[in-house]
N, CA and C atoms as a LAMMPS dump frame, in Angstrom:
ITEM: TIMESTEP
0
ITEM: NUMBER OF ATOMS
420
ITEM: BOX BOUNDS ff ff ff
-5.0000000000000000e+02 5.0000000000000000e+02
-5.0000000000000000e+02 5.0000000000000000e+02
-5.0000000000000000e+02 5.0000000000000000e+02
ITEM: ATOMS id mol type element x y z
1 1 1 N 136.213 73.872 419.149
2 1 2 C 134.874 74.418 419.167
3 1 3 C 134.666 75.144 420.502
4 2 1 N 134.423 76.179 420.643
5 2 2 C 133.963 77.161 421.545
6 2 3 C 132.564 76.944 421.834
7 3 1 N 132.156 76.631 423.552
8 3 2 C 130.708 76.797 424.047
9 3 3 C 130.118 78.21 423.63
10 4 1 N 128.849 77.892 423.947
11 4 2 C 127.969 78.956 423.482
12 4 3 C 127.861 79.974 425.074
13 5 1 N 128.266 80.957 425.372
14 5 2 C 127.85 81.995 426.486
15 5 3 C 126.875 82.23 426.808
16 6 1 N 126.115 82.28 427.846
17 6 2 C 124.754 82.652 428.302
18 6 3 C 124.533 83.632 429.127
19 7 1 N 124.123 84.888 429.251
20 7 2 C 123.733 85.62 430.072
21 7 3 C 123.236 85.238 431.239
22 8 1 N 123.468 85.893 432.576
23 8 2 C 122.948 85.236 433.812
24 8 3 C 123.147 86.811 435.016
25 9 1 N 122.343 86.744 435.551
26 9 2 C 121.92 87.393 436.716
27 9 3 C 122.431 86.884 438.324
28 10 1 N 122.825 87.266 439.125
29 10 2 C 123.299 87.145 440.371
30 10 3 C 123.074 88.17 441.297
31 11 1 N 122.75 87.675 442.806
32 11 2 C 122.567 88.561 443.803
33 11 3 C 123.244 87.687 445.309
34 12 1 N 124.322 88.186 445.712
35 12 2 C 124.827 87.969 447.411
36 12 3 C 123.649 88.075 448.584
37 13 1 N 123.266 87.339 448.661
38 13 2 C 122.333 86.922 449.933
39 13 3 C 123.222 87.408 451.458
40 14 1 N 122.805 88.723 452.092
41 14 2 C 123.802 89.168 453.263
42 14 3 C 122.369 88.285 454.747
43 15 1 N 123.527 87.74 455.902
44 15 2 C 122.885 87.687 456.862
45 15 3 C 123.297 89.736 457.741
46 16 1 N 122.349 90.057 457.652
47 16 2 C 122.195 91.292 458.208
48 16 3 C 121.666 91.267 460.322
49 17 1 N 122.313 90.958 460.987
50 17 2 C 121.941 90.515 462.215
51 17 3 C 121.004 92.085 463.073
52 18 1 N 121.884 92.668 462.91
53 18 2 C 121.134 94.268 463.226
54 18 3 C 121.221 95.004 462.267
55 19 1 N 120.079 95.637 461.552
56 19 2 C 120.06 96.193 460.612
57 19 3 C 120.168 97.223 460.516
58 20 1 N 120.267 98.091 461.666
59 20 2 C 120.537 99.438 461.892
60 20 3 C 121.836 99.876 462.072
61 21 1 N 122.677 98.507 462.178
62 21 2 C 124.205 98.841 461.912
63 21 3 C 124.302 98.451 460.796
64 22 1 N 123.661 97.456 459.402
65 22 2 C 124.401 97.806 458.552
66 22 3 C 125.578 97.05 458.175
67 23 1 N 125.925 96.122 459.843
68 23 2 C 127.035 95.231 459.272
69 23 3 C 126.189 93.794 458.615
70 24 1 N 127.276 92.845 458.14
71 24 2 C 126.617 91.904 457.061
72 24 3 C 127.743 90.87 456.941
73 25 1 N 127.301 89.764 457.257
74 25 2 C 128.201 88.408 456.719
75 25 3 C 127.052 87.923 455.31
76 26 1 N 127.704 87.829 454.398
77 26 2 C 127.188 87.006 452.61
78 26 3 C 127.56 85.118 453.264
79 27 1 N 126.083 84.947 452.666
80 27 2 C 125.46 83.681 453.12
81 27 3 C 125.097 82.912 451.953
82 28 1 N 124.853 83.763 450.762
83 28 2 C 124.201 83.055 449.688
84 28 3 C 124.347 83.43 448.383
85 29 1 N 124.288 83.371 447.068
86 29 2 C 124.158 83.482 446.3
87 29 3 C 123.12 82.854 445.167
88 30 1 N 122.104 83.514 445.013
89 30 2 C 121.114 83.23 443.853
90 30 3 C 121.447 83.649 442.639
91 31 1 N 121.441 82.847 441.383
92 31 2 C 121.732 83.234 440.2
93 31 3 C 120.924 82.634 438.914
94 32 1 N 120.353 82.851 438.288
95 32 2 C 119.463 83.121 437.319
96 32 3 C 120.004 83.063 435.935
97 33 1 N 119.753 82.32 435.559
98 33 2 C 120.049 81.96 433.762
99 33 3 C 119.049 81.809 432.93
100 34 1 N 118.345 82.647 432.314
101 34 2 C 116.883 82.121 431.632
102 34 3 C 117.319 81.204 430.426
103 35 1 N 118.457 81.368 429.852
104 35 2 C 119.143 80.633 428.477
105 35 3 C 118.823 79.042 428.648
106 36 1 N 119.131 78.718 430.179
107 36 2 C 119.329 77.783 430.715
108 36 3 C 117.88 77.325 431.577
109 37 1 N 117.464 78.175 431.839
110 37 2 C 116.269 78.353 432.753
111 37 3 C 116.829 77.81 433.961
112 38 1 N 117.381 78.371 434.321
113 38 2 C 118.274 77.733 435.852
114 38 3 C 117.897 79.111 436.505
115 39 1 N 117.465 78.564 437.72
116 39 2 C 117.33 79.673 438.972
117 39 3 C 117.596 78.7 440.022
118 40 1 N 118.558 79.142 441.091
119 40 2 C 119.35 78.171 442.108
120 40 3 C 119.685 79.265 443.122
121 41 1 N 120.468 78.391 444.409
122 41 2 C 121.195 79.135 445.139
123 41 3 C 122.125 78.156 446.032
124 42 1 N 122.723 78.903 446.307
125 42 2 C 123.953 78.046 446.989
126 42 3 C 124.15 78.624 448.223
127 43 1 N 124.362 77.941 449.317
128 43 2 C 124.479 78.729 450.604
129 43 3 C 125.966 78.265 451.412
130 44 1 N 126.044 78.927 452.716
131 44 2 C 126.919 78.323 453.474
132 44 3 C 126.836 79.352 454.806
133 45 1 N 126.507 78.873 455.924
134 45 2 C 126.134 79.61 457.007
135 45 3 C 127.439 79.554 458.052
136 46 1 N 128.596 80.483 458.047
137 46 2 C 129.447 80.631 458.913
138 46 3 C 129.323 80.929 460.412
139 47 1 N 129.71 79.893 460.982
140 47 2 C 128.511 80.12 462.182
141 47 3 C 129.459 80.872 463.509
142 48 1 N 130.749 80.443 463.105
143 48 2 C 131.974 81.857 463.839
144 48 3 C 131.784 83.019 463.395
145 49 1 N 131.748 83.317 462.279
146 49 2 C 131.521 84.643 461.436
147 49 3 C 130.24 85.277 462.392
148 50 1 N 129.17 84.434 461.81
149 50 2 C 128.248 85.173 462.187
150 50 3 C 128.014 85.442 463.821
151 51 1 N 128.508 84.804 464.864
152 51 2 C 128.806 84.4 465.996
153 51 3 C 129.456 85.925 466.762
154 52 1 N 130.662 86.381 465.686
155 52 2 C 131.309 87.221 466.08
156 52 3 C 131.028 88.446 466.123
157 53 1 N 129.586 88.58 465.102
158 53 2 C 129.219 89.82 464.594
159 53 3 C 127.817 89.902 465.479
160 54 1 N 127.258 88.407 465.697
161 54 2 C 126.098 88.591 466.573
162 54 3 C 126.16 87.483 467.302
163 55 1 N 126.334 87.62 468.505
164 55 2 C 126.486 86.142 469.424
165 55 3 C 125.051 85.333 469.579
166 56 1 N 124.151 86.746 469.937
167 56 2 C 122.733 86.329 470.405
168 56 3 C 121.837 85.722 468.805
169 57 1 N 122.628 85.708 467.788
170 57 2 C 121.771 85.703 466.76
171 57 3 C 121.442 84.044 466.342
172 58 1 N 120.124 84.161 465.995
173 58 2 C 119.14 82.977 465.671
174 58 3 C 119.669 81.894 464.823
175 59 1 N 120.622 81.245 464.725
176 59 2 C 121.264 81.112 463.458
177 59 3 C 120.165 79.392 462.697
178 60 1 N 119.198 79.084 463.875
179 60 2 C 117.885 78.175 462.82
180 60 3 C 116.89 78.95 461.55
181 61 1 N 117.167 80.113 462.63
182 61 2 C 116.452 80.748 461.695
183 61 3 C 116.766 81.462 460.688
184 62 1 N 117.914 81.538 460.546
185 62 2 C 118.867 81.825 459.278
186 62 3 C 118.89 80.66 458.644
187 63 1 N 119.092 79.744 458.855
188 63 2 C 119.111 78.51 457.993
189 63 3 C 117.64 78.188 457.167
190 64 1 N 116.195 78.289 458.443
191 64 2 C 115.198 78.135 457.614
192 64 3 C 114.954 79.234 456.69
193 65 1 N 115.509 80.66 456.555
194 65 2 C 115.371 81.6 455.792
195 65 3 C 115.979 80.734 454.284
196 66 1 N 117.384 80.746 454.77
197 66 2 C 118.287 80.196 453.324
198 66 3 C 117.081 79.266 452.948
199 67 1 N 116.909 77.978 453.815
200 67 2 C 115.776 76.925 453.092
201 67 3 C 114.427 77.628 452.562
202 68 1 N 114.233 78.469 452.711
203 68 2 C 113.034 78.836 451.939
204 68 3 C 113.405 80.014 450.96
205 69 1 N 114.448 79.97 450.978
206 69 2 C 114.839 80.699 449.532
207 69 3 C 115.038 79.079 448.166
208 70 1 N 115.56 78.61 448.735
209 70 2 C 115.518 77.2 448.392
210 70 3 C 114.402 76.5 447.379
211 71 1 N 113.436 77.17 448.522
212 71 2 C 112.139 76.407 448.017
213 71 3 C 111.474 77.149 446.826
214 72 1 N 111.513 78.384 446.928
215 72 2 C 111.104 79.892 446.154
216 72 3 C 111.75 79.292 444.726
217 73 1 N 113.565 79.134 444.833
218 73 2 C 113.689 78.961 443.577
219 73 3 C 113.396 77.986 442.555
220 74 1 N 112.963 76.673 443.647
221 74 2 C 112.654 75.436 442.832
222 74 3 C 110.782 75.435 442.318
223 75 1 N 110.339 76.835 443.165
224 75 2 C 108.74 76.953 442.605
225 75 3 C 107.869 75.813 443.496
226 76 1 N 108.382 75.919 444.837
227 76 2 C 107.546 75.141 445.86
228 76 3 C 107.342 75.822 447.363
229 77 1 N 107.531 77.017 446.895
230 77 2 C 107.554 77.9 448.013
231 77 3 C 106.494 77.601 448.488
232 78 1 N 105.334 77.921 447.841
233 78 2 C 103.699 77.081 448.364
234 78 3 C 102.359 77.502 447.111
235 79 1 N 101.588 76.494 447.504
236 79 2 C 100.838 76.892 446.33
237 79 3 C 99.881 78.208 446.723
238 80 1 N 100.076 79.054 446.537
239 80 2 C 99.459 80.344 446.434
240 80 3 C 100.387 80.576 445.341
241 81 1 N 101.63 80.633 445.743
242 81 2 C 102.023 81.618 444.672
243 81 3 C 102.185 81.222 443.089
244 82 1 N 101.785 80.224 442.757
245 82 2 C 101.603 79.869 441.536
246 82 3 C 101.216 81.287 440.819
247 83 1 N 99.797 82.074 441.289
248 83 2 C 100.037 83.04 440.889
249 83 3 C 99.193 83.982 441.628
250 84 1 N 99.66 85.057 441.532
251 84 2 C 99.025 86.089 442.255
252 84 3 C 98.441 87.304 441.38
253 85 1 N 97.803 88.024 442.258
254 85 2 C 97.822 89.247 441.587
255 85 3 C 98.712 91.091 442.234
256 86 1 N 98.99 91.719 441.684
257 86 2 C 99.85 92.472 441.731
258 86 3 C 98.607 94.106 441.846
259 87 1 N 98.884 94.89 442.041
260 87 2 C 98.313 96.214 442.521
261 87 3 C 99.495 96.748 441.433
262 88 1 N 98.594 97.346 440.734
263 88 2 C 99.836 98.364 440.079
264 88 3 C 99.146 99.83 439.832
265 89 1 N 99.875 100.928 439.454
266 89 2 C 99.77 102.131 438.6
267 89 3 C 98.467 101.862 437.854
268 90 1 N 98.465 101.361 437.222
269 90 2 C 97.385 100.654 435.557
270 90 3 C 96.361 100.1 436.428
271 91 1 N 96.254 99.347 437.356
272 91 2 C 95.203 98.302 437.954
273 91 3 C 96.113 97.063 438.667
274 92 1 N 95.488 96.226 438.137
275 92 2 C 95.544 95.053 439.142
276 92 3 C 95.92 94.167 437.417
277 93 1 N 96.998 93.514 438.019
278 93 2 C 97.654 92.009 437.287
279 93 3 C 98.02 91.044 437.643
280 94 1 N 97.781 90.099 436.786
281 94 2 C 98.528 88.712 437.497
282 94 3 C 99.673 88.189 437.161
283 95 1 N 100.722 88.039 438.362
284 95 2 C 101.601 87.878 437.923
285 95 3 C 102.307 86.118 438.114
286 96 1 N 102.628 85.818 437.027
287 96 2 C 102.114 83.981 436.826
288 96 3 C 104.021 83.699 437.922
289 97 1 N 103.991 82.034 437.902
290 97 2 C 105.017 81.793 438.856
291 97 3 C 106.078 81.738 438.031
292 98 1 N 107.258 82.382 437.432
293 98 2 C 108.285 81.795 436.49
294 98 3 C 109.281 82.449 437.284
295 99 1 N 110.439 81.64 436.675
296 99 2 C 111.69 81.739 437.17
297 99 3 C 111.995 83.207 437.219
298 100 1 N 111.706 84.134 436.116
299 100 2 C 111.903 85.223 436.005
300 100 3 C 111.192 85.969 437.53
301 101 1 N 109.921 85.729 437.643
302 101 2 C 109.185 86.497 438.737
303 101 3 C 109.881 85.979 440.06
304 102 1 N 110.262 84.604 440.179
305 102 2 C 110.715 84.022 441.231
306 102 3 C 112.172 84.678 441.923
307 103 1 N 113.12 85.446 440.506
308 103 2 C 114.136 85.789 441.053
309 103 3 C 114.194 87.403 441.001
310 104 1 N 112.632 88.084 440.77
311 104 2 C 112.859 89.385 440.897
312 104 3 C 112.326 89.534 442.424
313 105 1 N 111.486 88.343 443.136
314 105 2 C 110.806 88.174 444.395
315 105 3 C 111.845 88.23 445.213
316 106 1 N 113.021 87.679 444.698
317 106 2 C 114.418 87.074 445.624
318 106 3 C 115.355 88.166 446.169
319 107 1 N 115.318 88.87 444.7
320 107 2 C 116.226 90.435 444.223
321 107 3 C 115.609 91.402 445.433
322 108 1 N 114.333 91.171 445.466
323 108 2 C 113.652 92.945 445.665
324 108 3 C 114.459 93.161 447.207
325 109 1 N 114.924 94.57 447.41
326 109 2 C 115.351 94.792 448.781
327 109 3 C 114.771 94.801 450.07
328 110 1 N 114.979 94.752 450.789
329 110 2 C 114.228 94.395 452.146
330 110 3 C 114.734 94.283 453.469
331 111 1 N 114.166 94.856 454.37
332 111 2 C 114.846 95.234 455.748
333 111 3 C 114.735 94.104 456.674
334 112 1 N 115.55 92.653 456.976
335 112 2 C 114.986 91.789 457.269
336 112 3 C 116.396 91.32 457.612
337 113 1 N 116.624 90.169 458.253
338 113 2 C 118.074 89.578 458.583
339 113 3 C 118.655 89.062 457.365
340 114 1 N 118.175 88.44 456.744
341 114 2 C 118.1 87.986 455.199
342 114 3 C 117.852 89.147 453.927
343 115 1 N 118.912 89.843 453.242
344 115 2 C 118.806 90.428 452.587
345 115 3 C 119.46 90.234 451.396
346 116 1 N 119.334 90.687 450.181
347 116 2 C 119.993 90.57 448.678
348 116 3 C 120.844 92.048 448.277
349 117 1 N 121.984 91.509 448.051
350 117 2 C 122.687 92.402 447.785
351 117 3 C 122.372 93.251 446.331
352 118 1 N 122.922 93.962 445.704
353 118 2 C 122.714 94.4 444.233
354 118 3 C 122.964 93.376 443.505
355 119 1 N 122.45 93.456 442.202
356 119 2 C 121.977 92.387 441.231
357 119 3 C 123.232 92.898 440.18
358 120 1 N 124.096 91.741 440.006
359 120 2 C 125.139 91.681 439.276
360 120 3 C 125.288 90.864 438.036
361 121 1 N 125.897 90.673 437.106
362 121 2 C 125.696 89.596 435.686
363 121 3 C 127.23 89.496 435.329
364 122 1 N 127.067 88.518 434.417
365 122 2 C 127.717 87.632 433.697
366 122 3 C 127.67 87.05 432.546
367 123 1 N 128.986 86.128 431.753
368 123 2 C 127.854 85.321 431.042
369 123 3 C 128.409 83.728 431.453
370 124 1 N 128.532 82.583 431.268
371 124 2 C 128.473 81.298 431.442
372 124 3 C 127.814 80.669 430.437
373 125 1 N 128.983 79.442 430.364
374 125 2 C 128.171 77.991 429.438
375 125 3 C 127.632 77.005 430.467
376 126 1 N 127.998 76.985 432.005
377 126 2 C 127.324 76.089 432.666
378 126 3 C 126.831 77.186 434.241
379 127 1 N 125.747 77.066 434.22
380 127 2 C 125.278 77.786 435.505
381 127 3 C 125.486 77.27 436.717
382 128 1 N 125.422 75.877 436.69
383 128 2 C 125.23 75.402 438.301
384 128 3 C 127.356 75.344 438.623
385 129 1 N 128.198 75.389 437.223
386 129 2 C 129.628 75.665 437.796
387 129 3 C 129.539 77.159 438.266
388 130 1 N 128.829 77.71 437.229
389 130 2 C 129.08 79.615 438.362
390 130 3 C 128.537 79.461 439.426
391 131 1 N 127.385 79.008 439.37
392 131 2 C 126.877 79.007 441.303
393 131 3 C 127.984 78.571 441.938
394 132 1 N 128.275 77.549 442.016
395 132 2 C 129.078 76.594 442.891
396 132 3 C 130.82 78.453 443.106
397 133 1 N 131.303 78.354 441.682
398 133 2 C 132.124 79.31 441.725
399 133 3 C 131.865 80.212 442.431
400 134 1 N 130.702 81.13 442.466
401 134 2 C 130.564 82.287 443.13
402 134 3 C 130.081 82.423 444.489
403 135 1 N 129.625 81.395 444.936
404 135 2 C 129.665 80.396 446.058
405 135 3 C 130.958 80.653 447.199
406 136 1 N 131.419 79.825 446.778
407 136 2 C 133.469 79.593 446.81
408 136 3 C 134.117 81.302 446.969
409 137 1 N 133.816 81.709 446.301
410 137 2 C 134.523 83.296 446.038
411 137 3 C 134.14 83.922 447.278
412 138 1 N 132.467 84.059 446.878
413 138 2 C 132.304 85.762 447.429
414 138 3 C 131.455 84.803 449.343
415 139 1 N 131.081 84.073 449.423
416 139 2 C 130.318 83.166 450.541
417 139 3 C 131.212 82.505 451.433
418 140 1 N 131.882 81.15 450.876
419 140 2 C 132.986 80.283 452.095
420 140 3 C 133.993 81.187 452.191
């Protein structure tokens, strides 16, 4: 008997130390399974790596970044965002807290030490083995 495949979403979490160079050590991986309703992330903070690329760089505060990506995906980021409202084209919407919104919040690009790489897919019968896998691969 063959598992059932599930579609899933992924994005490389880069520590970006100066952003005007552009260079980047991958710190994380968030990945998204709605089949499953799994939204996670897996981290690992190389602290030679990043050391080598930025000596002077903050590396608590890279860690509390990763931890509050953490928190985002488990939907405890804080209570505001249960739900908000959004400014759009059309007006104004609300946009409620789901895994889906939680990992397009994660996705969106941004000029910051903590950044998300392009949004990549797959499919999988167990999500938290691809995390862990893609983890391992593209992060340690």
């Amino acid at each position: 008997m063959s598992e059932t495949l599930s579609p899933y979403q992924y994005t490389v979490l880069r520590c970006v130390p100066r952003v005007e160079r552009e260079e980047f050590v991958n710190v994380g991986v968030v990945l998204y399974c709605p089949d499953h309703e799994f939204l996670d992330v897996g981290w690992h903070v190389d602290e030679a790596r990043l050391r080598a690329l930025a000596p002077d760089l903050d590396l608590p505060s890279v860690r509390a970044a990763l931890a509050a990506v953490e928190l985002v995906c488990a939907g405890e980021a804080h209570g505001a965002y249960a739900e908000a409202t959004r400014a759009t084209a059309y007006g104004v919407r609300v946009l409620a807290d789901t895994q889906s919104s939680r990992f397009g919040f994660l996705k969106a690009p941004r000029s910051t030490v903590l950044q998300p790489g392009p949004v990549h897919g797959g499919v999988t019968a167990d999500p938290r083995a691809e995390l862990d896998r893609l983890v391992a691969r593209l992060v340690s």
